[in-house]
C-alpha positions, -999 to +999 in steps of 0.1 A: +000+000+000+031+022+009+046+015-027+010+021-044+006+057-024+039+062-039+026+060-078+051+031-082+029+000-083+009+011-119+021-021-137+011-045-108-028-045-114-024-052-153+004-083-145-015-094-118-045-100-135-025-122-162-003-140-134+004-174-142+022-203-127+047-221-151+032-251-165+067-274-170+095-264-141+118-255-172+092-225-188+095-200-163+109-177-195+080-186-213+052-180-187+070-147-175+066-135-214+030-148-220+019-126-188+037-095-201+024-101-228-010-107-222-005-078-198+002-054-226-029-068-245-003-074-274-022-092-301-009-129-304-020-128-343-032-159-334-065-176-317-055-196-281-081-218-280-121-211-296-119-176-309-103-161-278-067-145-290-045-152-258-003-156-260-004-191-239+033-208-231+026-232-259+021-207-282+057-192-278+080-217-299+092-189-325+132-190-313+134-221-296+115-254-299+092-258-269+112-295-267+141-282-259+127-255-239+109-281-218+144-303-210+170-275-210+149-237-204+158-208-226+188-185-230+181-145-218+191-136-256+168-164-269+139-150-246+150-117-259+144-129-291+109-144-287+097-110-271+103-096-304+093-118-325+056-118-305+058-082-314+068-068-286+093-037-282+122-051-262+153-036-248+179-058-231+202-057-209+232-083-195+243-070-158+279-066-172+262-036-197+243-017-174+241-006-135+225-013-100+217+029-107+203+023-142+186-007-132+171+011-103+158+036-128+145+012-155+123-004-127+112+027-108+100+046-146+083+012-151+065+003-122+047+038-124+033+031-160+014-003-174+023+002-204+063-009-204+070-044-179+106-056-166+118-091-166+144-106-142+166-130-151+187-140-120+201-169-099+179-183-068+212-192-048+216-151-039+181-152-023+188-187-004+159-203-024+160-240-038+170-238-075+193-221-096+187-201-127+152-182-132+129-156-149+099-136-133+084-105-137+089-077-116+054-061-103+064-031-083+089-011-064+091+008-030+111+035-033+114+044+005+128+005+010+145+006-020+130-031-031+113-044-057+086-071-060+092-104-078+059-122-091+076-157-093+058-175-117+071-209-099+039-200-076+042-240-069+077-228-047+071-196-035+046-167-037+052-128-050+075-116-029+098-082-015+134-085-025+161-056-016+171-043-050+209-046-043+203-080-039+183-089-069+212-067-087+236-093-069+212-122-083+215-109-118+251-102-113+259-136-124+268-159-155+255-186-164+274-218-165+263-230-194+266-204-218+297-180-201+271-149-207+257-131-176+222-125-166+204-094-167+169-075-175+149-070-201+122-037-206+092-045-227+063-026-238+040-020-273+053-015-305+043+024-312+022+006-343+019-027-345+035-047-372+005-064-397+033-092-391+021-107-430+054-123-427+075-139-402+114-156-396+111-188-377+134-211-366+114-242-354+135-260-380+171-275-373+183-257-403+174-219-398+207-213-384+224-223-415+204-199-433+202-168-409+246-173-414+239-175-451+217-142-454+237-121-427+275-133-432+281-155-467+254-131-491+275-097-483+306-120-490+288-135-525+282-096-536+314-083-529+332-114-548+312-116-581+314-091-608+275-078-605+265-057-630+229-051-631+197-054-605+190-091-617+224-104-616+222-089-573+188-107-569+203-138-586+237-140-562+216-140-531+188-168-547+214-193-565+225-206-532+195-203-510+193-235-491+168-253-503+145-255-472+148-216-469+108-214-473+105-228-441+126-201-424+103-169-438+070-171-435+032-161-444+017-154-412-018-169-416-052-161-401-065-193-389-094-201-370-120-233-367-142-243-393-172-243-367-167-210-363-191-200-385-172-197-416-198-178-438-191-147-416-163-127-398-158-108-375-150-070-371-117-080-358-108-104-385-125-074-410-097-053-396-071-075-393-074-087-431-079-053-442-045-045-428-028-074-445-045-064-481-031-029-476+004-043-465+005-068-495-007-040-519+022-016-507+048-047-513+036-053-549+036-011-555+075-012-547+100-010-571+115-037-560+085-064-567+088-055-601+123-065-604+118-097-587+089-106-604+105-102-634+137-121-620+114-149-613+095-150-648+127-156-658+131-193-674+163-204-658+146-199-624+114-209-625+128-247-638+159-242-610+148-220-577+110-218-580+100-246-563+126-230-533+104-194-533+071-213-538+064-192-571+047-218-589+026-235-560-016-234-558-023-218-529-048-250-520-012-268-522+002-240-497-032-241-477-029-280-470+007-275-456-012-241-435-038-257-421-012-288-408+008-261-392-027-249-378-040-278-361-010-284-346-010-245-331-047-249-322-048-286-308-015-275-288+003-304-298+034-283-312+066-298-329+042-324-344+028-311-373+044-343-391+019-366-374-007-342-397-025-345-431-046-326-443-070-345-465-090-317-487-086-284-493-113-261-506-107-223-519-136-202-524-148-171-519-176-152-495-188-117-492-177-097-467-189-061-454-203-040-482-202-069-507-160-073-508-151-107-517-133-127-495-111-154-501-118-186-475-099-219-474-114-246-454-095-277-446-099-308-433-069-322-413-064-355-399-043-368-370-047-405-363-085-411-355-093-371-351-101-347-376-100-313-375-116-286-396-096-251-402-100-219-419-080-193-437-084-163-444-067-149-478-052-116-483-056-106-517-050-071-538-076-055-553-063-062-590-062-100-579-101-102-566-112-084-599-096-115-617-118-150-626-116-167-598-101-198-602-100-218-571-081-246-593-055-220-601-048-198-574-009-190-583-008-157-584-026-149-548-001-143-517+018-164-507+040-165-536+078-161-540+078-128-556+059-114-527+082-133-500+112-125-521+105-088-522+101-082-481+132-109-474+153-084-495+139-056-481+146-066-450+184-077-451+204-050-431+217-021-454+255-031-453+242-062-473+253-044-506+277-019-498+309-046-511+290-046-549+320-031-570+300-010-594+291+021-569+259+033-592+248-001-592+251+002-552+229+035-551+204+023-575+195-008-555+201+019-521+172+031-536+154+000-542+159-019-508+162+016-486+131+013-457+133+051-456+108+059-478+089+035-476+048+038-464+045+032-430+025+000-426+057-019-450+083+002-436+072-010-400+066-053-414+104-048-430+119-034-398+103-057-377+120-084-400+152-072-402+151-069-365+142-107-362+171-114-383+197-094-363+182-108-332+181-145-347+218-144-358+227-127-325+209-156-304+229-181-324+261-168-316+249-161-278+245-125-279+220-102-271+211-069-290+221-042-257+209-016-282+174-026-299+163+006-303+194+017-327+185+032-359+176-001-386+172+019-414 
């Protein structure tokens, strides 16, 4: 009561309605993150469970299979990692980078808003508690003790309690065995504007490492050592060699729900949300840029070599079956399975929405030993595309397709990517092309929110954490 007549326990009430215990003793990162989350009402882009959209522990497996999570926990960079990729804005910092001071001042600006939530990472041994390394939020400070308070999401061990704030400074102060790296905080609050998040990076797949080096350390390399002449022979240096799985690394960020959800009719909210993602897939194919890969990709060497790679010549009722695999293992919560999936008919039509706009539905029916499950999905499209004969037989040209993907993955690669070309007008010409600076908002926020994934992916691999995430991407 002290600490609330003091104006410093504002973020308690929103954390403490989403407190959670940890459902496996090695998620306490996860369930930490779902409550900020869920405290910040950051949409999960996703549906929980029915058509409630809720960030549940399952639900966070973006930067770190929830397998491995289970046996071994997660990293602070990986955690770090996740926060962004759920769309959160996240700075972090390892103890070694910052100050008890700074600290102090993180947690005190903090604790008197609800709009901005800290996470502790730090070891139980300083506060003579069973256990070692562990994450929780922290809900509030006193300024007149100088202590914060910890809402331990192990509520199985021990409730929210009042720790001195030297000594969870002292807890943090410490490095993990395992990884040499020290512990340390992270801030987290809203993105200013929410990214439409059309695409995503994941790496749920063994291989994503290989390609997050590829993109970020071998393409600059590729450039710099090949005598590129022209825009096409650029795009074709960083596509020759793309590892063949790289379509499961970017990818279309569906909006899936359950065919008993009455699938002649949506919602405001899903009204909104795929209005967004027309307007964000309209500015992609307006870009300069799309035009030079979709004529890169018309090409005939490519489509017979690369295009099964970029997905260019797929149906989209071939793209929908793998979807709605990947969607009843989100929705049944039985991740890392998706194998033990098939989908066993896809159908592509299209409905009216508001004001007579045609929207463009698959329904699939997915089956997993003796259950079946039916799943929807909702279709961005351009207006040039739904003026078209619709075809559901032939649906090629809808997102997702490779120019589209190709277009934001090159947008999104850090600048430096091309400074090594040789020919310096061929540099500012695709400068121009690839520059986020002038591009419209809604794309310029997507491709930042990429190229931040990236730099945080490749950073996590090598065991680092970004101590400056809110350094100028551009």
């Amino acid at each position: 009561m002290e600490a609330f007549r003091d104006g410093t326990m504002e973020g308690f009430f929103k954390l403490i309605t989403h407190f959670q215990t940890q459902s496996e003793p090695a998620y306490c990162g996860l369930a930490s993150l779902s409550m900020v989350l869920n405290a910040l009402a950051i949409d999960p882009g996703r549906t929980w469970k029915g058509p409630w959209r809720w960030f549940d522990e399952s639900m966070l497996d973006c930067c770190e299979p929830l397998e491995k999570v289970k046996s071994k926990g997660i990293s602070f960079g990986k955690l770090t990692c996740l926060a962004h990729c759920a769309g959160a804005n996240v700075q972090a910092f390892r103890s070694h980078e910052s100050s008890i001071n700074e600290f102090r001042t993180h947690i005190k600006t903090c604790s008197m808003s609800d709009q901005c939530h800290v996470i502790s990472s730090y070891h139980r041994g300083v506060f003579k508690q069973t256990g070692s390394g562990h994450f929780s939020p922290i809900g509030g400070y006193h300024a007149g003790k100088d202590m914060a308070l910890v809402l331990d999401v192990a509520r199985f061990k021990y409730p929210p309690h009042w720790v001195p704030l030297s000594l969870l400074w002292e807890a943090m102060d410490t490095v993990v065995e395992a990884t040499d790296e020290h512990r340390g905080y992270m801030l987290i609050s809203r993105q200013q504007h929410e990214p439409a998040l059309l695409y995503t990076l994941s790496c749920k797949h063994d291989s994503w490492t290989s390609i997050a080096k590829y993109l970020m350390e071998d393409v600059p390399l590729l450039l710099k050592s090949e005598n590129v002449k022209d825009i096409e022979g650029a795009i074709t240096v960083v596509c020759m060699s793309l590892p063949s799985n790289f379509r499961d690394f970017i990818m279309w960020v569906a909006e899936i729900r359950r065919h008993e959800d009455d699938g002649q009719s949506l919602s405001p909210e899903e009204m909104r949300r795929l209005a967004m993602k027309e307007k964000l897939l309209k500015q992609v194919q307006e870009t300069g840029l799309y035009k030079q890969v979709t004529k890169f990709l018309s090409s005939t060497h490519m489509c017979s070599k690369n295009g099964f790679m970029l997905g260019h010549e797929k149906k989209l009722s071939d793209v929908a079956a793998a979807v709605c695999c990947e969607g009843a293992e989100l929705l049944t919560g039985q991740h890392g399975s998706s194998a033990g999936f098939c989908c066993e008919k896809t159908c592509v039509k299209q409905i009216r929405g508001d004001g007579g706009k045609p929207i463009t539905l698959v329904s699939g029916t997915v089956k997993d030993g003796l259950s079946k499950h039916g799943l929807q999905i909702l279709v961005p499209i351009t207006q040039q595309q739904s003026n078209c004969c619709f075809d559901p037989s032939d649906c090629s040209g809808m997102h997702p397709a490779g120019n589209d993907v190709l277009t934001v993955l090159l947008l999104a690669l850090p600048m430096q990517t091309w400074s090594g070309l040789k020919d310096k007008v061929l540099v500012q010409e695709l400068t121009r092309l690839v520059s986020a600076e002038h591009l419209p908002t809604l794309l310029k926020e997507e491709v930042l929110h990429l190229r931040r994934q990236l730099i945080l992916l490749k950073r996590s691999q090598d065991n680092e954490v970004d101590d400056d995430l809110s350094a100028p991407l551009l």
